[in-house]
VMD Tcl script that draws the C-alpha trace (Angstrom):
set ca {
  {43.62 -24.77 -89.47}
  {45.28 -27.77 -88.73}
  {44.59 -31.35 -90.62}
  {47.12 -34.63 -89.10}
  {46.22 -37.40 -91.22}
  {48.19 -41.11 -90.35}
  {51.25 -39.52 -89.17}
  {53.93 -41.24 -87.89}
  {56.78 -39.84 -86.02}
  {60.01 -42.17 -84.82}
  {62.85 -41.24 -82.49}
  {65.65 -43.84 -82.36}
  {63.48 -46.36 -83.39}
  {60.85 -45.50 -80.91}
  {57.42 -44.45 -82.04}
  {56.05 -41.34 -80.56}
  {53.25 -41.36 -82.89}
  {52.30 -44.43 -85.09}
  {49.38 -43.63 -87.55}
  {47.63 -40.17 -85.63}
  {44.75 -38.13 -86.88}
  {43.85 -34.68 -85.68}
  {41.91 -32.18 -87.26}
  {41.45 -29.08 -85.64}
  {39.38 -26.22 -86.87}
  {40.15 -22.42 -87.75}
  {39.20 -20.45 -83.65}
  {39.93 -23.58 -81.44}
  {41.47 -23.01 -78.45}
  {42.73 -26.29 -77.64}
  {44.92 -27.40 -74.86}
  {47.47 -30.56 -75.63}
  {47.63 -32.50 -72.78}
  {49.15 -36.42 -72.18}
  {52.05 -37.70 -69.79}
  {55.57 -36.63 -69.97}
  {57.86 -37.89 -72.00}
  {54.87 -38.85 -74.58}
  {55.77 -36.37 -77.50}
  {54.02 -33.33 -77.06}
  {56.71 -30.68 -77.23}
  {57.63 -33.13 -80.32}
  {54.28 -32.51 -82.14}
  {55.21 -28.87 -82.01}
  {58.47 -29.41 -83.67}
  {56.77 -31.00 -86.14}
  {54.10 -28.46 -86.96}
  {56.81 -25.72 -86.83}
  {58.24 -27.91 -89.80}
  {61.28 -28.60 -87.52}
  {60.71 -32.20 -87.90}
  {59.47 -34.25 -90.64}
  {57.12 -36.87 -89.89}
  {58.29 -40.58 -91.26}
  {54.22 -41.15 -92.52}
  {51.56 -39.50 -93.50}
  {50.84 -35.65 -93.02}
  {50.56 -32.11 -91.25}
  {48.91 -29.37 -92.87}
  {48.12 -25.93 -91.43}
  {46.17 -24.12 -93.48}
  {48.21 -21.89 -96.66}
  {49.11 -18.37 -95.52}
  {48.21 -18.78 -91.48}
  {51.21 -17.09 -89.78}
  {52.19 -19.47 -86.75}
  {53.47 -18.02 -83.97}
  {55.48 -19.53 -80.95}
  {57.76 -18.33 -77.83}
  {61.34 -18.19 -78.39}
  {63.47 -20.92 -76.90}
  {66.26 -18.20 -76.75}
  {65.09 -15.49 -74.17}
  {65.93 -11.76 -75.39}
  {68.85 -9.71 -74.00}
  {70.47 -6.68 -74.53}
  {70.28 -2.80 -74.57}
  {66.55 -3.13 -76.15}
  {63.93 -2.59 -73.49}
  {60.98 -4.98 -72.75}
  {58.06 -2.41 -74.58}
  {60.85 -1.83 -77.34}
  {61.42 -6.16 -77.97}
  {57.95 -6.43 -77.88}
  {56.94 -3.97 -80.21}
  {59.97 -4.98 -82.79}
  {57.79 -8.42 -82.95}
  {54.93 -7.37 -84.98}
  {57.10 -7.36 -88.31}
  {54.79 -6.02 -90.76}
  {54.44 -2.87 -88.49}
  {58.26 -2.25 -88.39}
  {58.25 -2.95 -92.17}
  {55.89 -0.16 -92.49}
  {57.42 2.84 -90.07}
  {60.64 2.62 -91.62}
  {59.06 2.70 -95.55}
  {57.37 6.05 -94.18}
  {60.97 7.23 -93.61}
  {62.11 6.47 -96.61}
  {58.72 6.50 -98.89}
  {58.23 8.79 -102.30}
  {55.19 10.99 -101.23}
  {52.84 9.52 -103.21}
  {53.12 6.50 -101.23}
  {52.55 7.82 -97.75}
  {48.95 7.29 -98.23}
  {48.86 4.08 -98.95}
  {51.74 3.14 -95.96}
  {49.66 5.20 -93.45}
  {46.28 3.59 -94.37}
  {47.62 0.04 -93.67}
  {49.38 1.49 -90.67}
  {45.77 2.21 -89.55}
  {44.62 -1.12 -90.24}
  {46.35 -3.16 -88.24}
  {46.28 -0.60 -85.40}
  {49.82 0.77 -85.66}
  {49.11 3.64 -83.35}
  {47.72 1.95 -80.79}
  {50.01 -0.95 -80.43}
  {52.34 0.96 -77.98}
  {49.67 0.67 -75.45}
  {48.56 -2.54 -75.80}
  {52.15 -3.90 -75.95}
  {52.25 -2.02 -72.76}
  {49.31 -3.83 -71.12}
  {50.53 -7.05 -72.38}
  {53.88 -6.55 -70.02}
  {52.16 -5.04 -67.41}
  {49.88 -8.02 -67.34}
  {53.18 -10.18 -67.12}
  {54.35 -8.12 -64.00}
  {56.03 -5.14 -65.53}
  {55.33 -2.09 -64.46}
  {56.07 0.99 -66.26}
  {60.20 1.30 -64.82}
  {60.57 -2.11 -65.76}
  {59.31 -1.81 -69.27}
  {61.84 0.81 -70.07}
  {65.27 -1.08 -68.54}
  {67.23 -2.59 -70.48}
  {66.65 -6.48 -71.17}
  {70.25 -7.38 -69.63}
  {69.21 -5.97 -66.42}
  {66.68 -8.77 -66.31}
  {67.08 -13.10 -65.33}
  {66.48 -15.47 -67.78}
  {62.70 -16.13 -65.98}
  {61.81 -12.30 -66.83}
  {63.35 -12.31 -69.77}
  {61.48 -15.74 -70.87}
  {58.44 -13.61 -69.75}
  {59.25 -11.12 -72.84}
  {59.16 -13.80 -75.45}
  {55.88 -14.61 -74.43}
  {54.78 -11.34 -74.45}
  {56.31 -10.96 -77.67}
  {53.97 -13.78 -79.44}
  {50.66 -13.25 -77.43}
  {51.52 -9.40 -78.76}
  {52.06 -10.43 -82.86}
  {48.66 -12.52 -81.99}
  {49.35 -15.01 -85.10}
  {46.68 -17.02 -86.96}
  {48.41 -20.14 -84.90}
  {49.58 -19.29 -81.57}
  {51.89 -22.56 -80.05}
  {52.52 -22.07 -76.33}
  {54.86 -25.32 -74.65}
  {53.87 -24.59 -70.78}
  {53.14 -20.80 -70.98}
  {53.27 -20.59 -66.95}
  {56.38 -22.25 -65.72}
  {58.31 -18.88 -65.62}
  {55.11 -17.16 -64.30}
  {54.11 -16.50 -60.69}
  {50.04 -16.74 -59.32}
  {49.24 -13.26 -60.61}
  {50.93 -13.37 -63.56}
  {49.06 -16.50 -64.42}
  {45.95 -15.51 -63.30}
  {46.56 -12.59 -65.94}
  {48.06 -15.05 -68.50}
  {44.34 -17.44 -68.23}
  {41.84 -14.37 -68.90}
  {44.09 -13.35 -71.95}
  {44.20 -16.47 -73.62}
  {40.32 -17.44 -72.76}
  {40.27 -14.16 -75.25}
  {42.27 -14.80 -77.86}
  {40.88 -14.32 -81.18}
  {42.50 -17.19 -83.30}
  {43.56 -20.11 -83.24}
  {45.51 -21.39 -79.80}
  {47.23 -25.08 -79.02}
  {48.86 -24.92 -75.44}
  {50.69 -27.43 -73.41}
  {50.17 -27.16 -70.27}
  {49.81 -29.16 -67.10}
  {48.02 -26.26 -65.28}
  {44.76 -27.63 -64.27}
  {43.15 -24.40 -64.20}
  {44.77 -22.72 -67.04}
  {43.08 -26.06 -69.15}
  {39.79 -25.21 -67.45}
  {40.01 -21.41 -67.87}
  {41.81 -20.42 -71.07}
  {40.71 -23.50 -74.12}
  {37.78 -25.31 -75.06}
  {39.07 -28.52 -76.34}
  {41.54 -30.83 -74.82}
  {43.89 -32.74 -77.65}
  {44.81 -36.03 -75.25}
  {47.94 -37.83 -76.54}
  {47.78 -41.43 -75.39}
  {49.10 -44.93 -77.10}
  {50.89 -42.85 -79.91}
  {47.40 -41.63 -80.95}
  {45.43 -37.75 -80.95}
  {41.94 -37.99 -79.56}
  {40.12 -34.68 -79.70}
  {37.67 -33.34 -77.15}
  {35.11 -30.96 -76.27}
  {35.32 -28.78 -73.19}
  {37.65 -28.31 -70.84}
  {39.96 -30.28 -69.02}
  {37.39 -31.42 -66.14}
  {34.84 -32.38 -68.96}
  {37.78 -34.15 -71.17}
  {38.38 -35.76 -67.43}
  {35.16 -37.05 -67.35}
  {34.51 -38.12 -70.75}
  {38.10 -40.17 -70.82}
  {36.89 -41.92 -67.51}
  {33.36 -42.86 -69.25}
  {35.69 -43.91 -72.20}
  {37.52 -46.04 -70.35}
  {34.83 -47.30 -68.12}
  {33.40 -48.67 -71.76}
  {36.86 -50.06 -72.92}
  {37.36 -51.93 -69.57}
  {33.69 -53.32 -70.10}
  {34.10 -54.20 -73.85}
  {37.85 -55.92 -72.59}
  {36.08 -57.92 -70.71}
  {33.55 -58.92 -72.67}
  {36.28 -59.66 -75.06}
  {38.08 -61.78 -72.93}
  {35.12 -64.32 -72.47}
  {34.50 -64.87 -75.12}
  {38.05 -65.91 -76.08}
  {38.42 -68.15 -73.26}
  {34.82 -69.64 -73.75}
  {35.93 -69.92 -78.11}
  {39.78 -71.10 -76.69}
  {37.84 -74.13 -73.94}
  {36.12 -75.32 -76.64}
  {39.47 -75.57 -79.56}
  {40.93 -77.10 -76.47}
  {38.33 -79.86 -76.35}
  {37.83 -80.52 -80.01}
  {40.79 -79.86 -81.61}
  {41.90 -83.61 -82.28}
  {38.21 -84.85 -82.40}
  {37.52 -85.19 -86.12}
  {34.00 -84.69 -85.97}
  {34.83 -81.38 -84.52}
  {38.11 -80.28 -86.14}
  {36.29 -77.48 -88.35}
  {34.15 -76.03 -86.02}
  {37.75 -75.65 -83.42}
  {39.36 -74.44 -86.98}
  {36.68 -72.03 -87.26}
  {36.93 -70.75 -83.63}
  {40.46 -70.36 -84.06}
  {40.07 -67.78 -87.12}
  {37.58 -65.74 -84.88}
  {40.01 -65.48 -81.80}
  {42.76 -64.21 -83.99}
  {40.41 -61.63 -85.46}
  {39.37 -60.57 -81.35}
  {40.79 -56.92 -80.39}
  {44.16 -56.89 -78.38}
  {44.31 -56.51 -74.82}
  {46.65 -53.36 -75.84}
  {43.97 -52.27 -77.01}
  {41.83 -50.95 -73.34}
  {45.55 -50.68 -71.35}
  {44.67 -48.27 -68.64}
  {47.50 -44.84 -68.23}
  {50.53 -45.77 -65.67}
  {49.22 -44.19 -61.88}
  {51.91 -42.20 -60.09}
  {51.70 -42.22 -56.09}
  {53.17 -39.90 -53.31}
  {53.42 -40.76 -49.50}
  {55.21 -38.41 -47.40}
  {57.01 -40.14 -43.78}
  {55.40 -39.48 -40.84}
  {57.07 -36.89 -38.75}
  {57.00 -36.91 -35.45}
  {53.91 -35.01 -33.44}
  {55.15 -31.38 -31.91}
  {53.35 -28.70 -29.39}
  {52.58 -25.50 -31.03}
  {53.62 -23.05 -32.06}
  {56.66 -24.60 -34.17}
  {57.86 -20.94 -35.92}
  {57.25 -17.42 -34.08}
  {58.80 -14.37 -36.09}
  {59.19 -11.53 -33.64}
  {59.61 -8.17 -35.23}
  {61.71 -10.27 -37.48}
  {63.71 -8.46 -40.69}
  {65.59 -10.42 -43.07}
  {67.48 -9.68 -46.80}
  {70.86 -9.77 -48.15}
  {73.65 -8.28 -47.72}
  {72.67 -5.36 -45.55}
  {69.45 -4.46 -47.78}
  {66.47 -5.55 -45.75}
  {63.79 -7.32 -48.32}
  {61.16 -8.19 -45.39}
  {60.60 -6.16 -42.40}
  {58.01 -5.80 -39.37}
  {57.69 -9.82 -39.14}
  {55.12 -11.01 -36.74}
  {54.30 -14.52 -37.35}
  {52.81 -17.64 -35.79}
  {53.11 -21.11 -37.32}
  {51.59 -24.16 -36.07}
  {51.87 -27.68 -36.05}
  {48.67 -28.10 -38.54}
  {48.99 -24.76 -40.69}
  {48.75 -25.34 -44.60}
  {49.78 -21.55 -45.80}
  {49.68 -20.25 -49.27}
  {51.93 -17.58 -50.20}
  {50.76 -15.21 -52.00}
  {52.28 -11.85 -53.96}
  {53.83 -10.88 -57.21}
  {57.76 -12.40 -57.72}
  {60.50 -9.99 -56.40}
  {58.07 -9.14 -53.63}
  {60.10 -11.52 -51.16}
  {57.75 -15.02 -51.16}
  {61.01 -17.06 -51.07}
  {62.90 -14.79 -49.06}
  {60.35 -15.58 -46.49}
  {60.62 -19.22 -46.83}
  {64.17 -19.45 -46.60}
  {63.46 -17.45 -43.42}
  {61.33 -20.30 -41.73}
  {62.98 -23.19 -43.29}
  {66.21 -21.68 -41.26}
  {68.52 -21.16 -44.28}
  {68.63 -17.16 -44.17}
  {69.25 -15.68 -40.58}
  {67.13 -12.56 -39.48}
  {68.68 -9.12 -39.59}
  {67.05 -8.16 -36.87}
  {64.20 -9.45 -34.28}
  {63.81 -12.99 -33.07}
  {62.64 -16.22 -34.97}
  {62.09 -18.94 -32.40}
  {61.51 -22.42 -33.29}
  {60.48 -25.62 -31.87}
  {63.31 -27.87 -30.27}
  {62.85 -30.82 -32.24}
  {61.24 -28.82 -35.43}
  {62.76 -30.66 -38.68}
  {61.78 -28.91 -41.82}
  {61.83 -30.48 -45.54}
  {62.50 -27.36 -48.02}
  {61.90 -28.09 -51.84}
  {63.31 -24.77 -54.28}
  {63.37 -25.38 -57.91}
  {67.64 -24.70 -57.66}
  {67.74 -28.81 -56.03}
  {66.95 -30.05 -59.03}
  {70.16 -28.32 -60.49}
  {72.29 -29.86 -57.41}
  {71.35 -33.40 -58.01}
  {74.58 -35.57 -58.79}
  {73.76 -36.49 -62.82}
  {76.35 -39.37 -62.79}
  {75.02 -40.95 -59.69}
  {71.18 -42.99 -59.81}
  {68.68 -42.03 -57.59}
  {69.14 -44.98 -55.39}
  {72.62 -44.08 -55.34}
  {72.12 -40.44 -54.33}
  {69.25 -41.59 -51.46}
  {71.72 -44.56 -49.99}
  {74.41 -41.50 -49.32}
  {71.29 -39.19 -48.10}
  {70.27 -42.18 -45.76}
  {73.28 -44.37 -45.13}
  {71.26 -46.45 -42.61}
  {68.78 -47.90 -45.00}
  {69.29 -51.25 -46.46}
  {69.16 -51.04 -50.39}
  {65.57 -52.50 -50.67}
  {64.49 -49.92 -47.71}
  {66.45 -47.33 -50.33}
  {64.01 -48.41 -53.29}
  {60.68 -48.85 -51.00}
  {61.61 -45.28 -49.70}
  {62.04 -43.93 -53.51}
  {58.56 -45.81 -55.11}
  {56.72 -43.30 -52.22}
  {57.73 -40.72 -54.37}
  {56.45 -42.29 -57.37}
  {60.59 -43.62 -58.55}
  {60.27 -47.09 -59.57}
  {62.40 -50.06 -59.59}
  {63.48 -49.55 -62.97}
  {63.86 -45.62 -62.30}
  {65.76 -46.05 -59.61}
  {69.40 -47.70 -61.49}
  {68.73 -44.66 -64.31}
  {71.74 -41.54 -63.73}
  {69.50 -38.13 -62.54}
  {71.01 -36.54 -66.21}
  {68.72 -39.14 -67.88}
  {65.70 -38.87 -65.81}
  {62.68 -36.34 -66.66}
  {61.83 -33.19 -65.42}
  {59.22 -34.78 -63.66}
  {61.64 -37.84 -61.87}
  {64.35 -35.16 -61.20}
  {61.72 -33.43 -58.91}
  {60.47 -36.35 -57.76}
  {64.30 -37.33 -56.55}
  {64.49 -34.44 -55.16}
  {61.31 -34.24 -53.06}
  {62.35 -37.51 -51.80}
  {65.60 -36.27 -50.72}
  {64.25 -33.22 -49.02}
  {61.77 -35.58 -46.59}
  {64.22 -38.27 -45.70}
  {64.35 -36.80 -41.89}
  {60.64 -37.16 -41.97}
  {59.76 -33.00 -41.82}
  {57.43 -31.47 -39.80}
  {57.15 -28.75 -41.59}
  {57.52 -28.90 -45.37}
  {58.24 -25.52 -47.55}
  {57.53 -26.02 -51.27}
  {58.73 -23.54 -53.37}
  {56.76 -24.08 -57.27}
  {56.67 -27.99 -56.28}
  {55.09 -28.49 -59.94}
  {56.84 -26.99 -62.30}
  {58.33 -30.23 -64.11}
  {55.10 -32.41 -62.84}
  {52.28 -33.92 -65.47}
  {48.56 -33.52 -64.12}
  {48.96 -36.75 -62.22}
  {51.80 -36.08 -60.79}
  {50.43 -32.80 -59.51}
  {47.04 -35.16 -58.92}
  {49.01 -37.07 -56.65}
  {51.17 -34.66 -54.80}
  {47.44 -32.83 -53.66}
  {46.62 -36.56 -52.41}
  {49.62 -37.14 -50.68}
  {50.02 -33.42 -48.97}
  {46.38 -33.86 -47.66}
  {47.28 -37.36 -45.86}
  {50.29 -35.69 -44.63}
  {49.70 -34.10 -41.07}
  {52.55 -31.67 -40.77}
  {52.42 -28.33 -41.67}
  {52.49 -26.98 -45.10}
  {53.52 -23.88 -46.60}
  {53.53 -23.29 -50.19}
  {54.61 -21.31 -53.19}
  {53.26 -22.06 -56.43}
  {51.62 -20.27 -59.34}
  {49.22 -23.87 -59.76}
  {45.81 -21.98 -58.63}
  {44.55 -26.00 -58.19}
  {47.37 -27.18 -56.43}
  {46.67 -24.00 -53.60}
  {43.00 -24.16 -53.76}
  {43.29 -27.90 -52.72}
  {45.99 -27.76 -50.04}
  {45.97 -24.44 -48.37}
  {43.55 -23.09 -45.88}
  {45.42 -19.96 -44.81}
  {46.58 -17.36 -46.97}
  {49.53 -14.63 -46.46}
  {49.95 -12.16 -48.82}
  {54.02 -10.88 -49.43}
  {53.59 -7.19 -50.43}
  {54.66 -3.87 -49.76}
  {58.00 -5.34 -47.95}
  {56.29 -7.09 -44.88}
  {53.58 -10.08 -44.51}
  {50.23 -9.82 -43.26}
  {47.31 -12.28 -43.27}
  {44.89 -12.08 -46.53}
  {41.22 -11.88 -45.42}
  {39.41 -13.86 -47.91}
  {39.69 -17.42 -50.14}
  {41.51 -17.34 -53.60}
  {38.78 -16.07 -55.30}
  {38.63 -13.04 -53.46}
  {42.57 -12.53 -54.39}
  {41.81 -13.52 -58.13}
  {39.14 -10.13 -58.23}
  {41.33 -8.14 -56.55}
  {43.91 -9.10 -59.33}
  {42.02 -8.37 -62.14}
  {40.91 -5.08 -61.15}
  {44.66 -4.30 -61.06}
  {43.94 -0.72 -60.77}
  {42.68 -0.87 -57.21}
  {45.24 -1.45 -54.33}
  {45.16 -5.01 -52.73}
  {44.41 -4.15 -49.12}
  {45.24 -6.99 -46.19}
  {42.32 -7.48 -43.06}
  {43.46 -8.20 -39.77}
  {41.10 -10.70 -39.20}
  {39.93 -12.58 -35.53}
  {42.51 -14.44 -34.42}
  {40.06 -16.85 -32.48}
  {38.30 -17.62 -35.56}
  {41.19 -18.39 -38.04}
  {42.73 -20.90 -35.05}
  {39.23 -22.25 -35.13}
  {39.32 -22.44 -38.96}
  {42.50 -24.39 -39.58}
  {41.72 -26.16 -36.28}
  {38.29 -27.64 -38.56}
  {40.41 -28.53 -41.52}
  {43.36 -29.69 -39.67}
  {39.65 -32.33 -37.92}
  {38.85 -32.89 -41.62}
  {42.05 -34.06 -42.72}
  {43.03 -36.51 -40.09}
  {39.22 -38.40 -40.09}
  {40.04 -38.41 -44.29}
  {43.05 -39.51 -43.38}
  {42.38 -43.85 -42.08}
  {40.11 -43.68 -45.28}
  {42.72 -42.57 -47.81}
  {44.52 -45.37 -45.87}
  {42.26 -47.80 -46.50}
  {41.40 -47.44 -49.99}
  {45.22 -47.53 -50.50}
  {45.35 -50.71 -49.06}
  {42.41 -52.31 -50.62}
  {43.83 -51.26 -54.33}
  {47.23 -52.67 -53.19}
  {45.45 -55.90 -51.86}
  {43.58 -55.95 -55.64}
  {46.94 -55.49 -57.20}
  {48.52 -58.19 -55.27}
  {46.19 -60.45 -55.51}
  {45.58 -60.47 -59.24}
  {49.68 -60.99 -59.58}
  {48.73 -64.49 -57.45}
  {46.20 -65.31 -59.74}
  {48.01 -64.81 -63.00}
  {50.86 -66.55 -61.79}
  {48.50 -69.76 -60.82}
  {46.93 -68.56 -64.26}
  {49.66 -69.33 -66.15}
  {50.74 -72.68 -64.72}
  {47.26 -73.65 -65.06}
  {48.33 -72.71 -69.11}
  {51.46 -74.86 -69.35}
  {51.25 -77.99 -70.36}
  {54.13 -78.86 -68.16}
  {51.45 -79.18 -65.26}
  {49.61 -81.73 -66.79}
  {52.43 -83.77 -67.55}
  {52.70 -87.05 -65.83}
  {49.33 -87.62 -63.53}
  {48.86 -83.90 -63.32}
  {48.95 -84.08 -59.46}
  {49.43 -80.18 -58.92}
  {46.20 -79.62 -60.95}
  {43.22 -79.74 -58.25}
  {45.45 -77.42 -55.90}
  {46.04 -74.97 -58.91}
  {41.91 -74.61 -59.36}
  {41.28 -74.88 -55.35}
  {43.89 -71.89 -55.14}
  {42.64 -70.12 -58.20}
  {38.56 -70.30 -56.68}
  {40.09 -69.16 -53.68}
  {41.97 -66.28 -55.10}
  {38.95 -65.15 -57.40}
  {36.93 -65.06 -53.87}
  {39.58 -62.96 -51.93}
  {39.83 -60.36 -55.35}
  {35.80 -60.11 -54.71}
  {36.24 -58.93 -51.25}
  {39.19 -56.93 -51.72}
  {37.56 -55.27 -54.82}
  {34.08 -54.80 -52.63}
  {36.03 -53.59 -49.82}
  {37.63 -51.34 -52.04}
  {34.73 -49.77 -53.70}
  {33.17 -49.31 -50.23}
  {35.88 -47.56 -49.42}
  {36.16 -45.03 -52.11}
  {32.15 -44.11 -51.66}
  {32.66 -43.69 -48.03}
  {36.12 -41.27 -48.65}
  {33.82 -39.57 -51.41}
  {30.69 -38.95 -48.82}
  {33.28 -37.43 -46.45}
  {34.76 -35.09 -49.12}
  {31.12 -34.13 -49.96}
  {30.13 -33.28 -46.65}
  {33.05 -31.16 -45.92}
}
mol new
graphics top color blue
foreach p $ca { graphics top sphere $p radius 0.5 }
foreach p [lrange $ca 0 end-1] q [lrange $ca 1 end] { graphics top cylinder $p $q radius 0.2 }
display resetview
């Protein structure tokens, strides 16, 4: 279907792709995966024939039809079913010809109406929506009467309909919620042709495609499986490079001691000559560099009684129109909750509610005296100054830090030094949220509400957000349509239906059944209150004796990190030929300090390692 042969790809002199190969056969389902800001949505551009590539080739096979979402939502008087429909071309060709056809043609029209399955494309346009959260009012308003998210949600709908030869989907989920994704993972897992999707959805990758196309060091490397056995197989991959980079390395510093001996010794000038040739011919060090790591550490807040939130036959809406009613809640000091329900049900109605920025209409919301909450909704990222840098915007946010406290506060959200003097407009998706997160904790929270935390977040981004949030010993409570990033955080569930909140009795696989059998009512289980407390009391245990472990191996790596900086410095002067200038005085201390450095990276690494298999029995066990 698709054949990439030495293709190279430029962008202001900067090459996203320099000499990549792909081939990709007719029925893969493959999902495109590889940090932001590394070219992805690019490669799409450039097998839509947007862009041209500056080398080599793309070819997608002659005749294929190529299908892709819209940038542009749809709008207008035309309904959802009705834009839909109008998307498979050939059968709008054909129903106006029969309007307009000589009878002897009919037949002909009718039997390729048949073919395709003219008549019953209605309902399976239908299901498509309905799948996407439509229900049968909504898929006969008009498309004006919609927001741009629902409206995004009929372009997709519109190419998973047409169901090209080549379906391109550029993060098919971010204008989806939980059950609409859910939906979105079993209908792609079944589509019949050919399917490249970028995604950062963990369990989209793991549900919906069978390949994983990594993009790394301007190159395409195609895998196997899913994304937890492409996670696997890059780590063996890389456990191999890092061994053969070593290897490497000795043997240029064993071929370089010797050219350093013999090089002016005549009797030995070829074989130094010769050793030369064979360290220029050694692999680069670029060659095995390991992916950039992103961390998250959230403040400590400060330790409150329970309960911290009690909603007392609490009602809350705008404007008059009550959107929640019949509110009895209980939040404590350990609680991670998962929200759960369709959108337009009320989910962030309900968190404004408990983060304090929407009053009640009625009945009582009582919080704790010294609560502090930290509440993250996708609309901060559009309030963040875009002249201003993000050390800028955190010194006003926190006037009492010092401007190196300002940047060590930022790089716990993952914003380096260097990120931290670029203007929010030329930051990433991923950075702006990242800002933004760190402006939302700077009182230190005790209760953090995340409203779709990962929607402009790679996989290790969203990797280390699950870290961090499991160190963190507030309370959570969280909205997002990332099945992974609930599944590893949350160990409560509320489900926002029917206008009111109730507790859902069962994990998120039991929700994921009841949404695919979409036909039977979700029903909510009052469930022993005794035995929930005793539940969230366990993983509330769990998390704080992870918690000195996490700890640890944080500081071990950092020691590592640290320490090799040391070495490479003494390294280096141990290089010059400065230092050996004169009697060479410094020279003895430079080796005593470079033995003892190489000793201390041996324990720090050991203690390290020993840490990691002790944090990994723990997870086992629990």
């Amino acid at each position: 279907m698709i054949e990439i042969r030495a293709m190279t790809y430029r962008i202001a002199g900067r090459a996203l792709f320099d000499g990549a190969d792909a081939t990709i056969p007719d029925g893969y389902r493959v999902g495109l995966v590889g940090p932001n800001g590394t070219g992805k949505s690019t490669l799409f551009d450039l097998l839509l024939h947007r862009l041209q590539p500056d080398a080599g080739s793309i070819v997608i096979r002659p005749g294929a039809r190529v299908g892709f979402v819209a940038q542009e939502a749809p709008e207008g008087e035309t309904t959802p079913l009705e834009a839909v429909l109008s998307s498979d071309v050939e059968r709008s060709r054909l129903l106006a010809e029969v309007e307009t056809a000589a009878p002897e043609d009919l037949g002909e029209i009718h039997d390729r109406l048949a073919a395709i399955g003219a008549l019953a494309a209605p309902a399976r346009a239908a299901g498509i929506l309905h799948g996407l959260g439509f229900d049968a009012e909504a898929q006969a308003r008009p498309l004006a009467s919609f927001s741009g998210g629902w409206r995004m949600r009929v372009a997709l709908a519109s190419a998973l309909f047409a169901e090209p030869d080549l379906l391109l989907l550029d993060e098919p989920t971010n204008h989806l919620d939980l059950e609409a994704t859910m939906w979105l993972e079993a209908h792609l897992a079944r589509y019949p042709h050919t399917l490249v999707v970028i995604s950062h959805d963990r369990t989209l990758l793991n549900t919906a495609v069978d390949q994983i196309l990594h993009l790394s060091g301007r190159k395409l490397t195609l895998y196997g499986g899913n994304y937890d056995t492409f996670e696997r197989l890059r780590a063996e991959r890389r456990a191999h490079e890092a061994a053969f980079a070593r290897t490497i390395d000795a043997q240029r510093k064993h071929m370089q001691a010797f050219v350093d001996r013999f090089r002016y010794k005549a009797s030995k000038a070829r074989q130094a000559q010769s050793r030369l040739k064979a360290i220029a011919k050694l692999p680069p060090p670029a060659a095995v560099a390991e992916d950039p790591h992103v961390v998250f550490s959230f403040p400590e807040p400060a330790k409150l009684a329970p309960p911290i939130i009690t909603c007392d036959e609490a009602v809350v809406g705008y404007d008059g129109r009550a959107v929640l009613r019949r509110l009895d809640l209980r939040i404590d000091p350990d609680d991670r909750i998962g929200l759960l329900g369709a959108n337009g049900n009320g989910k962030s109605t309900l968190a404004k509610l408990l983060a304090g920025t929407l009053a009640p209409m009625a009945g009582k919301v009582t919080r704790a005296s010294k609560l502090t909450v930290g509440f993250f909704a996708q609309h901060q990222l559009d309030a963040l100054d875009a002249d201003s840098t993000a050390a800028e915007q955190v010194a006003r946010a926190m006037p009492h830090l010092r401007d190196a406290a300002v940047r060590a506060y930022l790089g716990r959200f993952g914003l380096t030094q260097q990120k931290a003097d670029v203007k929010a407009r030329d930051l990433s998706g991923g950075e702006k949220a990242r800002l933004a997160l760190a402006q939302v904790c700077r009182l230190a929270p005790s209760l953090l509400i995340l409203d779709e935390p990962t929607n402009h977040l790679d996989i290790d981004a969203r990797g280390a957000l699950v870290a961090a949030l499991n160190d963190y010993p507030g309370a959570v409570i969280m909205v997002s349509h990332d099945w992974s990033l609930l599944e590893a955080t949350v160990d409560r569930l509320l489900l926002v239906a029917d206008g009111t909140v109730k507790p859902f009795d069962g994990d998120l696989d039991d929700y994921r059944k009841l949404l695919l059998a979409r036909d039977k009512p979700v029903e909510t289980v009052t469930v022993d209150a005794n035995l929930r407390k005793a539940q969230r009391r366990e993983a509330a245990g769990k998390r704080q004796a992870a918690a000195p472990l996490r700890k640890r191996v944080q500081a071990a790596a950092a020691a590592v990190d640290r320490l090799e900086t040391e070495r490479a410095a003494v390294e280096r002067r141990l290089a010059d030929p400065a230092t050996y200038a004169a009697d060479g005085a410094a020279v003895p201390d430079l080796l005593r300090a470079k033995a003892d450095l190489d000793r201390r990276i041996a324990a720090a690494e050991a203690d390290w390692v020993a840490a990691e298999e002790a944090l990994e029995a723990m997870m086992a066990e629990a």
